[in-house]
NUDO-76196 format. One record per residue: residue in three letters; z, x, y of N, C-alpha, C in turn. Coordinates in steps of 0.1 Angstrom, whole numbers, plus 5000, padded with zeros to 4 digits. Layout:
N
PT   res    n_w    n_u    n_v   ca_w   ca_u   ca_v    c_w    c_u    c_v
PT   ALA      Z      X      Y      Z      X      Y      Z      X      Y
...
END
This chain:
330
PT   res    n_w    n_u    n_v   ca_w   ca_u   ca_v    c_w    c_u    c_v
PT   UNK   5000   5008   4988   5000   5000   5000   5000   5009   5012
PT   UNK   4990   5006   5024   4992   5013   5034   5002   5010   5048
PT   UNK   5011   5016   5050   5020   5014   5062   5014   5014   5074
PT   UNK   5015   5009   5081   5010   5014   5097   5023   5007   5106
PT   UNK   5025   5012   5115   5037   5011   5126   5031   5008   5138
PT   UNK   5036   4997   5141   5027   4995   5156   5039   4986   5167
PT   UNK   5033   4988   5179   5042   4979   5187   5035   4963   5195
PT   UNK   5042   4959   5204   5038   4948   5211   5036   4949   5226
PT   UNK   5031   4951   5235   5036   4946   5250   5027   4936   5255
PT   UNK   5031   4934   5267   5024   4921   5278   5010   4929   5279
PT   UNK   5008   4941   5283   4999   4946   5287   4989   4953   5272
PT   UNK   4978   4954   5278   4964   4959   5261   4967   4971   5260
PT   UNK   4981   4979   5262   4977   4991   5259   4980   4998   5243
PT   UNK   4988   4985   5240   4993   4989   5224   4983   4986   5212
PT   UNK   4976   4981   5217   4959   4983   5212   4950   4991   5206
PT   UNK   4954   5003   5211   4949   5017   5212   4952   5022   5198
PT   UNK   4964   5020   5191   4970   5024   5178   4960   5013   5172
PT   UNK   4962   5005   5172   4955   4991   5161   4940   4999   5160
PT   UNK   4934   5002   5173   4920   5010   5174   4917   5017   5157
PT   UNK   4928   5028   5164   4922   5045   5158   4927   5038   5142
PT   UNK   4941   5033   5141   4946   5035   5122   4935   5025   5114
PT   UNK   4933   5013   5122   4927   5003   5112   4916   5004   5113
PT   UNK   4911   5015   5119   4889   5014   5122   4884   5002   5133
PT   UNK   4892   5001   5143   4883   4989   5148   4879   4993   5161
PT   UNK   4874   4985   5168   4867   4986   5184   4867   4975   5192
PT   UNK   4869   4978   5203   4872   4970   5213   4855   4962   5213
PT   UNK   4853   4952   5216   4840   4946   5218   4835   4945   5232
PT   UNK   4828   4941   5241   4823   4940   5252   4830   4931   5261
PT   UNK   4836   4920   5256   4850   4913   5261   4858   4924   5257
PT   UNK   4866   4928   5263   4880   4932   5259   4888   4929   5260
PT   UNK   4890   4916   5256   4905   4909   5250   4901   4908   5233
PT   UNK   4883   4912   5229   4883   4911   5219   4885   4924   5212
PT   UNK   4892   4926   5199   4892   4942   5190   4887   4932   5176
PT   UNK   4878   4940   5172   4868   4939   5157   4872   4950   5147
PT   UNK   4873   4941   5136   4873   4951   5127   4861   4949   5113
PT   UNK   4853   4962   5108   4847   4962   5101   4846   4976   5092
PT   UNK   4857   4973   5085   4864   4983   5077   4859   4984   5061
PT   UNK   4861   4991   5053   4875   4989   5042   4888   4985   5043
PT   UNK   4891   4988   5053   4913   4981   5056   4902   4968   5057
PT   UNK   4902   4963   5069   4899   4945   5071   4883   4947   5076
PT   UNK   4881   4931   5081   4873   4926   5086   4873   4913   5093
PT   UNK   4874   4916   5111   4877   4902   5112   4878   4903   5129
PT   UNK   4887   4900   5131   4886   4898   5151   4903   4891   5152
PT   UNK   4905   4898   5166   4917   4898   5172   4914   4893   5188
PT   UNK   4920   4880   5194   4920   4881   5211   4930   4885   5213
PT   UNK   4932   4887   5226   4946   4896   5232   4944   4891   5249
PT   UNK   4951   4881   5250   4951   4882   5272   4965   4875   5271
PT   UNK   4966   4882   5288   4979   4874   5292   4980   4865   5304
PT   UNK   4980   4851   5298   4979   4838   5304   4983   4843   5315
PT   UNK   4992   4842   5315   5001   4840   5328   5013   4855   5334
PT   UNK   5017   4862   5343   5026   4871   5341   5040   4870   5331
PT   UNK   5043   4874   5323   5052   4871   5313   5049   4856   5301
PT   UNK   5039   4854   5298   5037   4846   5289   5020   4847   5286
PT   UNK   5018   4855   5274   5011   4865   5262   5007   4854   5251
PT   UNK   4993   4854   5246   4988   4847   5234   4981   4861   5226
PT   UNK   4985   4866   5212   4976   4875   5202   4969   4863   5191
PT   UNK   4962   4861   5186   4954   4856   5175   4946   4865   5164
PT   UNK   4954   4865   5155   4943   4873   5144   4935   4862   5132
PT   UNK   4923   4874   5131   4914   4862   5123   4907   4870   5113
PT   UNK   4916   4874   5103   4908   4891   5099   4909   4891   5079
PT   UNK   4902   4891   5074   4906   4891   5058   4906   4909   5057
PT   UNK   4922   4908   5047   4923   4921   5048   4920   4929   5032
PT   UNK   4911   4941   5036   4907   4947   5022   4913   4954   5011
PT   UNK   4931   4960   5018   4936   4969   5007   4953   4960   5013
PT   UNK   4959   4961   4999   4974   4959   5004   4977   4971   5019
PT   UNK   4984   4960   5026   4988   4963   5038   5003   4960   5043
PT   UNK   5006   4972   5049   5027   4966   5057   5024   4971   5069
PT   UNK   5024   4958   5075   5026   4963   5097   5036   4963   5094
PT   UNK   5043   4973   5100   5053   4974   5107   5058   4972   5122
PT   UNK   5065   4966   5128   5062   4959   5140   5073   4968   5146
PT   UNK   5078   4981   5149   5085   4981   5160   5090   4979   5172
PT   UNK   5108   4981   5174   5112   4976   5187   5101   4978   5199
PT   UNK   5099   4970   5205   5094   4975   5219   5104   4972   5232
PT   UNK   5098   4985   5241   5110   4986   5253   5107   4970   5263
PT   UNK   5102   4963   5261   5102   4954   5267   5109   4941   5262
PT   UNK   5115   4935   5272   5124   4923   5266   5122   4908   5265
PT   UNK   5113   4901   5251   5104   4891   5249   5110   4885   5235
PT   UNK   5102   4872   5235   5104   4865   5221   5091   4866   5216
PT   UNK   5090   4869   5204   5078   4867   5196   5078   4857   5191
PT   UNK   5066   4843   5193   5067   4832   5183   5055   4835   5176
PT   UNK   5058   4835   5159   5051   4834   5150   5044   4821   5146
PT   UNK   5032   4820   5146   5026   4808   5137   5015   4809   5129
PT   UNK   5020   4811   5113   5010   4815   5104   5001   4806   5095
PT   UNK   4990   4804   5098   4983   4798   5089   4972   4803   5081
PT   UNK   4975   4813   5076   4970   4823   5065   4969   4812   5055
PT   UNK   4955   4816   5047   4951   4809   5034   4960   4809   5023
PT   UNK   4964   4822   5023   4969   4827   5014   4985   4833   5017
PT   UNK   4995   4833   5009   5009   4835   5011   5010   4852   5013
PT   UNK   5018   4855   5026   5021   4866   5031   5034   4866   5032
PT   UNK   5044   4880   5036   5058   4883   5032   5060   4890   5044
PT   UNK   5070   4880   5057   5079   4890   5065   5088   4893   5064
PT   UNK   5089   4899   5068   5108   4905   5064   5114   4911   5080
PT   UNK   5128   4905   5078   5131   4904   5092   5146   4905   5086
PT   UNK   5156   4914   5095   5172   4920   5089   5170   4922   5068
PT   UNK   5160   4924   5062   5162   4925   5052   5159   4911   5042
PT   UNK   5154   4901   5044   5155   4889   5046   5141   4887   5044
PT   UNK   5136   4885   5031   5119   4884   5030   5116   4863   5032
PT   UNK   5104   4858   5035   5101   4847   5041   5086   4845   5038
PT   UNK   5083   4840   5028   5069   4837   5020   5065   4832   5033
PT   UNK   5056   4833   5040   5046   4826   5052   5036   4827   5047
PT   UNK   5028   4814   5054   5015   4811   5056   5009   4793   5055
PT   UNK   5000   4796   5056   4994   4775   5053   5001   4767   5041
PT   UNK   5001   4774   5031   5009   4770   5018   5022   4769   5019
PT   UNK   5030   4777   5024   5045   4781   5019   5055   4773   5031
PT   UNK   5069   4767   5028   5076   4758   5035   5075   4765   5048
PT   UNK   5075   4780   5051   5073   4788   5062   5066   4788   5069
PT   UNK   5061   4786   5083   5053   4790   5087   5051   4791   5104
PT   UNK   5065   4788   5112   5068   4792   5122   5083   4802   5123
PT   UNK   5079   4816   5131   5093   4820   5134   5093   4825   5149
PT   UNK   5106   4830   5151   5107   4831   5162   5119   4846   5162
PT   UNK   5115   4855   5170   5119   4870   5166   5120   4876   5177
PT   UNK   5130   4884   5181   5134   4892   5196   5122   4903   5194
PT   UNK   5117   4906   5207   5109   4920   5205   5116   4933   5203
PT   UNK   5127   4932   5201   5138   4940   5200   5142   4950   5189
PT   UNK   5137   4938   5181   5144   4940   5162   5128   4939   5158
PT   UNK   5132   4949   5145   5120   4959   5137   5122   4947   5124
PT   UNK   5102   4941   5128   5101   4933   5112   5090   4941   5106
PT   UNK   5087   4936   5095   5073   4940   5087   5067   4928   5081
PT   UNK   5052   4931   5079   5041   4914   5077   5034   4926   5068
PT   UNK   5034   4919   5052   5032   4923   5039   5019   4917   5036
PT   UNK   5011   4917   5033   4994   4913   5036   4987   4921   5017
PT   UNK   4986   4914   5012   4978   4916   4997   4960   4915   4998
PT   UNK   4957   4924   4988   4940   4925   4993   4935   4912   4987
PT   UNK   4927   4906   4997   4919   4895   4999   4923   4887   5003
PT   UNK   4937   4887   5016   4940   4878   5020   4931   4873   5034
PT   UNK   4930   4862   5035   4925   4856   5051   4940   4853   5053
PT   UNK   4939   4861   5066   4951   4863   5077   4943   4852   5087
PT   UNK   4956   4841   5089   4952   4836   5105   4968   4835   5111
PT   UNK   4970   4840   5122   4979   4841   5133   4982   4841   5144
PT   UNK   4987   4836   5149   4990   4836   5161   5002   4837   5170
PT   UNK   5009   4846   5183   5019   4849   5184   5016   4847   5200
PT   UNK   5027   4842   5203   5032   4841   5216   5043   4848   5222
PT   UNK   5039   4854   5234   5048   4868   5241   5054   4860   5252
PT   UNK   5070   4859   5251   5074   4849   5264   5084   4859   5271
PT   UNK   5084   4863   5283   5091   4873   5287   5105   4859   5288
PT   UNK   5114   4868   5287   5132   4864   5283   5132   4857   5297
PT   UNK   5128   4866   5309   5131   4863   5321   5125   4849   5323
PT   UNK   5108   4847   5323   5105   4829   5320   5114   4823   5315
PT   UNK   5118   4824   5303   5125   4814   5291   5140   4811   5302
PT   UNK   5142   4820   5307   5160   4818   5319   5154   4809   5328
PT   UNK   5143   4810   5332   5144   4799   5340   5141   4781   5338
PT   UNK   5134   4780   5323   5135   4770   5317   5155   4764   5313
PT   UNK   5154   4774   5310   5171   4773   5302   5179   4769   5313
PT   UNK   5174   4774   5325   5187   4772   5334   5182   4755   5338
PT   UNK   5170   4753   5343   5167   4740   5344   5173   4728   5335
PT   UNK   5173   4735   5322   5175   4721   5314   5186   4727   5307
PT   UNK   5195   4731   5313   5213   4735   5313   5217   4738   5297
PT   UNK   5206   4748   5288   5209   4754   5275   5212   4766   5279
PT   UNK   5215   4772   5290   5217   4786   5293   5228   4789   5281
PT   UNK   5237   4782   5281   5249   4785   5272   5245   4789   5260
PT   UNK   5238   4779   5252   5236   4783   5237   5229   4791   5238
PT   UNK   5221   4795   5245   5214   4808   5243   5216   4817   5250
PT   UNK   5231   4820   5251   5232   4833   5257   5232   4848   5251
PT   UNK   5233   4847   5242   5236   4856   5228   5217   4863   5225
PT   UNK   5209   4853   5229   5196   4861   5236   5198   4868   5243
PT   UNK   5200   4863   5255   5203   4872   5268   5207   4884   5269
PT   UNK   5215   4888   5258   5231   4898   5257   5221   4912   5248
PT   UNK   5216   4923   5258   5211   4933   5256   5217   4936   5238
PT   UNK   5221   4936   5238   5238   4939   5229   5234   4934   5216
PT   UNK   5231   4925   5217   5227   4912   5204   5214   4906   5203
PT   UNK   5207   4913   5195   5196   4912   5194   5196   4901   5178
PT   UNK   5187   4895   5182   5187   4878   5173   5180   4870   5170
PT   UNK   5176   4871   5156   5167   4862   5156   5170   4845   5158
PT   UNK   5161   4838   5162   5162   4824   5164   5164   4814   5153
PT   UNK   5148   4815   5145   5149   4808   5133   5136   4812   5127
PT   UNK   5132   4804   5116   5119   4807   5106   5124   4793   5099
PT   UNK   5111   4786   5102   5108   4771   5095   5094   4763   5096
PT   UNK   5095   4756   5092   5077   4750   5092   5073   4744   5103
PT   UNK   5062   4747   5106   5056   4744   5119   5057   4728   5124
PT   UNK   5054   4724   5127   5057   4706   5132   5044   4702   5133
PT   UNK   5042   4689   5133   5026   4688   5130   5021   4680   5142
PT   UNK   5020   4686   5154   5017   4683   5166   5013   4699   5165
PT   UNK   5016   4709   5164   5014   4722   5167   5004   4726   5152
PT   UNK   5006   4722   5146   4997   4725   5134   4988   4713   5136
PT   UNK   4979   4707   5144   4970   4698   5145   4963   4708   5161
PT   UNK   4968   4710   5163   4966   4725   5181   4961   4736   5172
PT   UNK   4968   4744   5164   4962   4749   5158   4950   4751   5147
PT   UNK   4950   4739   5137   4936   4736   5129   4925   4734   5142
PT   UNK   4926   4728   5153   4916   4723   5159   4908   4742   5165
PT   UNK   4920   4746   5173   4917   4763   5172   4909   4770   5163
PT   UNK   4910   4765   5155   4912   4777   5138   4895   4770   5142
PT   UNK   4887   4764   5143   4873   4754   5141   4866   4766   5151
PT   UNK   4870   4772   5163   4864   4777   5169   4864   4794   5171
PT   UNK   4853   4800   5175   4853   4813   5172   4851   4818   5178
PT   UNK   4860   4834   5182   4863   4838   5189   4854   4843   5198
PT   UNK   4842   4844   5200   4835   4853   5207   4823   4844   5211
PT   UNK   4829   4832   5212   4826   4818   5218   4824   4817   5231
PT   UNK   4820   4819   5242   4823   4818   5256   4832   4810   5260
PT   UNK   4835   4800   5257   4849   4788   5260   4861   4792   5255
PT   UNK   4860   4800   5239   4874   4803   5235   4885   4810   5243
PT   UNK   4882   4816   5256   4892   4816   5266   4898   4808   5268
PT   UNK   4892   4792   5273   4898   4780   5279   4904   4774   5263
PT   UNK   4899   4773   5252   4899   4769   5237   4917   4773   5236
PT   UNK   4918   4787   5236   4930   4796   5234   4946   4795   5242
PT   UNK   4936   4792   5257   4945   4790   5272   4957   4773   5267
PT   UNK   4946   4768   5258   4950   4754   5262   4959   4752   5249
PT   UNK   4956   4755   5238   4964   4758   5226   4978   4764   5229
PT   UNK   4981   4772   5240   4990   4785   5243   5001   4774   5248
PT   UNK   4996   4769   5255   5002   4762   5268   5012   4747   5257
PT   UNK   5001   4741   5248   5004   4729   5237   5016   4737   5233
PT   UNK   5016   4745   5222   5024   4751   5213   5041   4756   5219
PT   UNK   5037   4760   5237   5044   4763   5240   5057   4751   5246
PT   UNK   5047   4740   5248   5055   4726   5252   5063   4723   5236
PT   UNK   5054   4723   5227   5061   4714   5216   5072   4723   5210
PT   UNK   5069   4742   5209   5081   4750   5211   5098   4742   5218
PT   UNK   5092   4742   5234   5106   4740   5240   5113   4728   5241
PT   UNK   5106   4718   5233   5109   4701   5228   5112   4706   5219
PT   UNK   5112   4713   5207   5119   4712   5196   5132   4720   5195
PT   UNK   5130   4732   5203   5143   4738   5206   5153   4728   5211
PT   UNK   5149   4723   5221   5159   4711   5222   5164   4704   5217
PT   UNK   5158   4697   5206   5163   4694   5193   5172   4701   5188
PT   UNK   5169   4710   5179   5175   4722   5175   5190   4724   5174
PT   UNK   5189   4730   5192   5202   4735   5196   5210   4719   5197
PT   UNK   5204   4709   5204   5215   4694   5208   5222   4693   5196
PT   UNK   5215   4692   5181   5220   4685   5168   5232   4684   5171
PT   UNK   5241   4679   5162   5254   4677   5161   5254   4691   5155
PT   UNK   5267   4695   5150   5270   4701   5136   5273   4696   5122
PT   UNK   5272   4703   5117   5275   4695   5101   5280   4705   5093
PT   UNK   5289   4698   5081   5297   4709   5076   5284   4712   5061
PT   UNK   5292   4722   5060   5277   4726   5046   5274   4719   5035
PT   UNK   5284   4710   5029   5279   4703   5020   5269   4695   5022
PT   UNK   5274   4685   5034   5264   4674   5044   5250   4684   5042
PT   UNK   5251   4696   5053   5236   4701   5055   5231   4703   5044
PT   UNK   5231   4708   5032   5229   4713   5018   5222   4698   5013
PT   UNK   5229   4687   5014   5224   4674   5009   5211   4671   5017
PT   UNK   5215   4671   5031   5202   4665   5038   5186   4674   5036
PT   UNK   5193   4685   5032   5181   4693   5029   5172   4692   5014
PT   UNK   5179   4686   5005   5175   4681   4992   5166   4668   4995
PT   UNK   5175   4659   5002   5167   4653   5005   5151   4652   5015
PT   UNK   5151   4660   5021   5145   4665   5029   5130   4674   5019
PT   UNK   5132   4679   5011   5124   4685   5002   5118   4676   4994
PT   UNK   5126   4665   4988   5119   4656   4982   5114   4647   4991
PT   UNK   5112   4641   5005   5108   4634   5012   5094   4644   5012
PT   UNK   5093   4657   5012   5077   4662   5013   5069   4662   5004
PT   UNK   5076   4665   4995   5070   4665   4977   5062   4649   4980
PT   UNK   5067   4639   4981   5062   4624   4983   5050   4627   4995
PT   UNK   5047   4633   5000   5036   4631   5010   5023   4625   5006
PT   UNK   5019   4623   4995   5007   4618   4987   5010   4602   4984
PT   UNK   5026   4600   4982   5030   4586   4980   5031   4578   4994
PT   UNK   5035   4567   4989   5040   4560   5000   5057   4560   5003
PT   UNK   5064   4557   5016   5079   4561   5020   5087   4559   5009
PT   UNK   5098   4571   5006   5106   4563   4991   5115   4554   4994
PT   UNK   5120   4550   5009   5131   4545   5012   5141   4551   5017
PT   UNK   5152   4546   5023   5161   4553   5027   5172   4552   5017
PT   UNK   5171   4538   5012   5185   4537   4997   5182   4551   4988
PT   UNK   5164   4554   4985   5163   4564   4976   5168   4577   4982
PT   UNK   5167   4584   4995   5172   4593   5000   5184   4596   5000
PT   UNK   5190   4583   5007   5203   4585   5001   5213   4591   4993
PT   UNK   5210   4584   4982   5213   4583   4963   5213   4602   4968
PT   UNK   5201   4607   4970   5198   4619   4965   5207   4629   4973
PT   UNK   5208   4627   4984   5219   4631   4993   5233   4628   4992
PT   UNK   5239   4616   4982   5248   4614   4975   5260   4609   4990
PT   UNK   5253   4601   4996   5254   4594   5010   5255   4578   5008
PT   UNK   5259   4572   5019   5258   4555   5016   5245   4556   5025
PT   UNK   5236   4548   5026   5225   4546   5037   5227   4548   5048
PT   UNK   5237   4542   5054   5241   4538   5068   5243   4554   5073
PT   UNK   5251   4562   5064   5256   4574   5067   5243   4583   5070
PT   UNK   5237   4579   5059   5225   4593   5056   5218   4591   5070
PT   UNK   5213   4576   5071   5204   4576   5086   5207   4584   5097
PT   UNK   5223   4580   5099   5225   4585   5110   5228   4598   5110
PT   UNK   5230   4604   5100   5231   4622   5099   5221   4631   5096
PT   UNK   5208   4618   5091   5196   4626   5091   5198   4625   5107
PT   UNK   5191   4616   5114   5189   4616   5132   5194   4627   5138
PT   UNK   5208   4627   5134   5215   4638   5143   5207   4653   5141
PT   UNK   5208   4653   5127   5202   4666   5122   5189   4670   5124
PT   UNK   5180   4661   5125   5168   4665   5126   5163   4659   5142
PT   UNK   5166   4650   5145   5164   4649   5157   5154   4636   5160
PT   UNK   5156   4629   5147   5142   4618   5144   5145   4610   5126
PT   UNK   5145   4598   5124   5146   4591   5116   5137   4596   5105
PT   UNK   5138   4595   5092   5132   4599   5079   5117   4598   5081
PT   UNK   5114   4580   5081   5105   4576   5083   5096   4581   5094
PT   UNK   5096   4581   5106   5088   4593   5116   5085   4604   5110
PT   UNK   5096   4609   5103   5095   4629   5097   5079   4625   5091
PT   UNK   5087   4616   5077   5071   4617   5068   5060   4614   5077
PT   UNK   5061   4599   5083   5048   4600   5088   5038   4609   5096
PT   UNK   5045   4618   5104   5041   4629   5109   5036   4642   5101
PT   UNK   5048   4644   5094   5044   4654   5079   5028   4649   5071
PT   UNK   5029   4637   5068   5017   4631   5061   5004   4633   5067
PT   UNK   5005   4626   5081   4993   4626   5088   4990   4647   5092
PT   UNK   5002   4657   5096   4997   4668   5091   4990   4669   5079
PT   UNK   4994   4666   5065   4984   4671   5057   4968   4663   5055
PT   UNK   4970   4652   5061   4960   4644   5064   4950   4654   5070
PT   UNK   4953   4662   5083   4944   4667   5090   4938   4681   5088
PT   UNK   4949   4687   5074   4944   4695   5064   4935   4688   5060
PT   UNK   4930   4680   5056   4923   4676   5045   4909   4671   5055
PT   UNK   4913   4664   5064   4896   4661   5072   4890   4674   5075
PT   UNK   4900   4685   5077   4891   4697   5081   4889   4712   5066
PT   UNK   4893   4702   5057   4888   4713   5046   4877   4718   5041
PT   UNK   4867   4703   5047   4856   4702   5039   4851   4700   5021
PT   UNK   4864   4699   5024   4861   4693   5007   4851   4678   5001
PT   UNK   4856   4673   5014   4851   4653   5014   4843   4650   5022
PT   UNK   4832   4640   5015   4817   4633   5021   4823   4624   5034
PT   UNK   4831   4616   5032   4841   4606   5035   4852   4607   5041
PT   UNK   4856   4600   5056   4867   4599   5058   4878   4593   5046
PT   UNK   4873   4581   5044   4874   4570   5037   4882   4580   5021
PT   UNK   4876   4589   5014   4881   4591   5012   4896   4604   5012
PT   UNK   4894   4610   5023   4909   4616   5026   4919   4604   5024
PT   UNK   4916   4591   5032   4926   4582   5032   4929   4577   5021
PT   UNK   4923   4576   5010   4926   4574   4998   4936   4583   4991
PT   UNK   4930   4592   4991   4939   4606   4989   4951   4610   4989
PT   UNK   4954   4605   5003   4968   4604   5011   4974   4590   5012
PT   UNK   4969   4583   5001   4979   4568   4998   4976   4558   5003
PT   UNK   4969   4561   5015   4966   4549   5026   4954   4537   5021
PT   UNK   4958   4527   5020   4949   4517   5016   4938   4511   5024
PT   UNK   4939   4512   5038   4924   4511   5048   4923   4521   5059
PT   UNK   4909   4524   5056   4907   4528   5066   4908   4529   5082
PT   UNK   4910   4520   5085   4908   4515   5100   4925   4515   5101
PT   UNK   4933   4510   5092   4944   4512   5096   4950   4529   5099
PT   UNK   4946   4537   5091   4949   4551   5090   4941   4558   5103
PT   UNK   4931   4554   5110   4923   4557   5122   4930   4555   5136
PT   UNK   4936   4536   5140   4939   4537   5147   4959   4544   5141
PT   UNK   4965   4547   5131   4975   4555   5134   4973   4571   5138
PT   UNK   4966   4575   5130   4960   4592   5137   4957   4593   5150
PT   UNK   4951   4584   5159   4947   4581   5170   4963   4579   5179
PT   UNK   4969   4569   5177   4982   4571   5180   4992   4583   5183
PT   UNK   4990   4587   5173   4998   4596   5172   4990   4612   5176
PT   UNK   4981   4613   5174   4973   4628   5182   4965   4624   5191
PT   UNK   4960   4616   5196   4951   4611   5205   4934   4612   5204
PT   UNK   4934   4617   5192   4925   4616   5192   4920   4609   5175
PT   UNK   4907   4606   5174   4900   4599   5162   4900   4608   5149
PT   UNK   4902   4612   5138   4900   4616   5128   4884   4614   5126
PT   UNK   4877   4612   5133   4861   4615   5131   4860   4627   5140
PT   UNK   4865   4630   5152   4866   4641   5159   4868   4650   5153
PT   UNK   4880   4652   5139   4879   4667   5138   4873   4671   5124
PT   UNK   4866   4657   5119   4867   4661   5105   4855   4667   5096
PT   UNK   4852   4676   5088   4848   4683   5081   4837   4678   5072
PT   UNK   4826   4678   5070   4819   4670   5062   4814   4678   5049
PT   UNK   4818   4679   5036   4816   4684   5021   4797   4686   5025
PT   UNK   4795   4697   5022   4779   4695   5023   4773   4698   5008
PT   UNK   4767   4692   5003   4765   4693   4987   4753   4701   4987
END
């Protein structure tokens, strides 16, 4: 397996190493770097939206087992991770490995630029990623607005360097991202394509943190339960809702209790989760290309009419499931 050590900043100069170790070149845009190697093959953008808030995107299938190594950088930022690699990749963050990618329960994290991770990459993987660079200093002024300064002061604290979390992406942001993933980099629009993605990801980011951090607390047995149930509420994404008496039971809860301790805990009733979770894999599926037919993804995914499953996707992302969907070419 080959190591390479690299770092991060706001500015393209950490670039330069990605250059020379992995064989690649800057293109005629230079936010774009290409690679057409033996290591990979594929394309990277690189700009910074805004002063202190950074979008990277990789789009590169890699040819030999590979370990980034991501070194501290002297600059003070969050890295948000969002992986939708084809195929299952391994970060490791305090010692602490995290199956990521499109497949695996993983696929959003959130990491100090501070603290030294590694991204474990097997030959013939399609790498797709994307990371967002949010200087500390922005994020204080959000925090102070909407009066979290407190819970997240232990960010702030030179001293304590911390990761946030690592959990699955939400499917408002994984519906921003498939739509991304459709366009290519060296696109003339994928500036405005990338700009607008950055900006989504980063709203539905600071709404979910909110969540997050407000939850109640719970003692661990409670959380250990809701989480069972919670794993079996995904496993069902193909079915229809099991109920909340069935969740329950499984969380070893009376109804009345579970509802309200799911809420607390997640920040949204059972029923919303799935249906949101569902219509995510729903929108895997219009854009796989696997299907002649809307009509049938909806089948697929449980749904008995069509037009009913249209105007809900429509509701809920704003836009038509004919808009993004994939057509099987035989």
């Amino acid at each position: 397996m080959k190591n390479f050590s690299h770092t991060f900043s706001f500015s393209p100069d950490w670039r330069k190493k990605f250059i020379d170790e992995l064989s690649g070149f800057i293109e005629s845009d230079d936010r774009i770097m290409a690679f057409k190697s033996p290591i990979a093959e594929g394309e990277t953008f690189f700009m910074e939206i805004i002063p202190g808030f950074a979008v990277l995107l990789i789009d590169a299938v890699i040819n030999i087992p590979l370990r980034l190594v991501r070194i501290p950088s002297d600059e003070d930022f969050w890295i948000i991770y969002y992986d939708l690699s084809e195929d299952i990749n391994r970060h490791t963050v305090f010692k602490t490995h995290y199956e990521i990618g499109d497949s695996s329960k993983f696929g959003l994290g959130v990491i100090d630029s501070r603290i030294e991770s590694s991204y474990n990459i097997e030959t013939g993987n399609h790498m797709y990623s994307l990371r967002l660079f949010i200087d500390k200093k922005l994020m204080q002024t959000y925090l102070n607005k909407s009066n979290l300064k407190e819970e997240f002061k232990d960010v702030f604290d030179r001293k304590k360097k911390k990761i946030l979390f690592y959990k699955h992406i939400d499917s408002r942001s994984k519906v921003a991202l498939f739509k991304l993933k459709q366009q290519r980099i060296n696109n003339f629009f994928f500036e405005f394509d990338i700009k607008s993605t950055a900006y989504q990801l980063l709203g539905y980011f600071l709404e979910r943190t909110n969540l997050e951090i407000t939850s109640k607390t719970f003692y661990e047995k409670d959380a250990e339960a809701l989480e069972k149930s919670q794993d079996y509420l995904i496993s069902q994404l193909y079915l229809s809702f099991p109920g909340i008496e069935k969740l329950a039971a499984i969380a070893h809860m009376s109804a009345s209790k579970f509802n309200k301790a799911y809420k607390d805990r997640y920040g949204t009733s059972p029923a919303s989760f799935f249906k949101q979770e569902k219509l995510k894999v729903a929108t895997e599926l219009l854009l796989s290309g696997k299907f002649r037919y809307i009509s049938e993804v909806v089948f697929e995914m449980g749904y008995n009419k069509t037009t009913y499953f249209t105007l809900l996707y429509k509701n809920n992302f704003g836009i038509l499931p004919s808009e993004i969907f994939v057509k099987r070419e035989d």
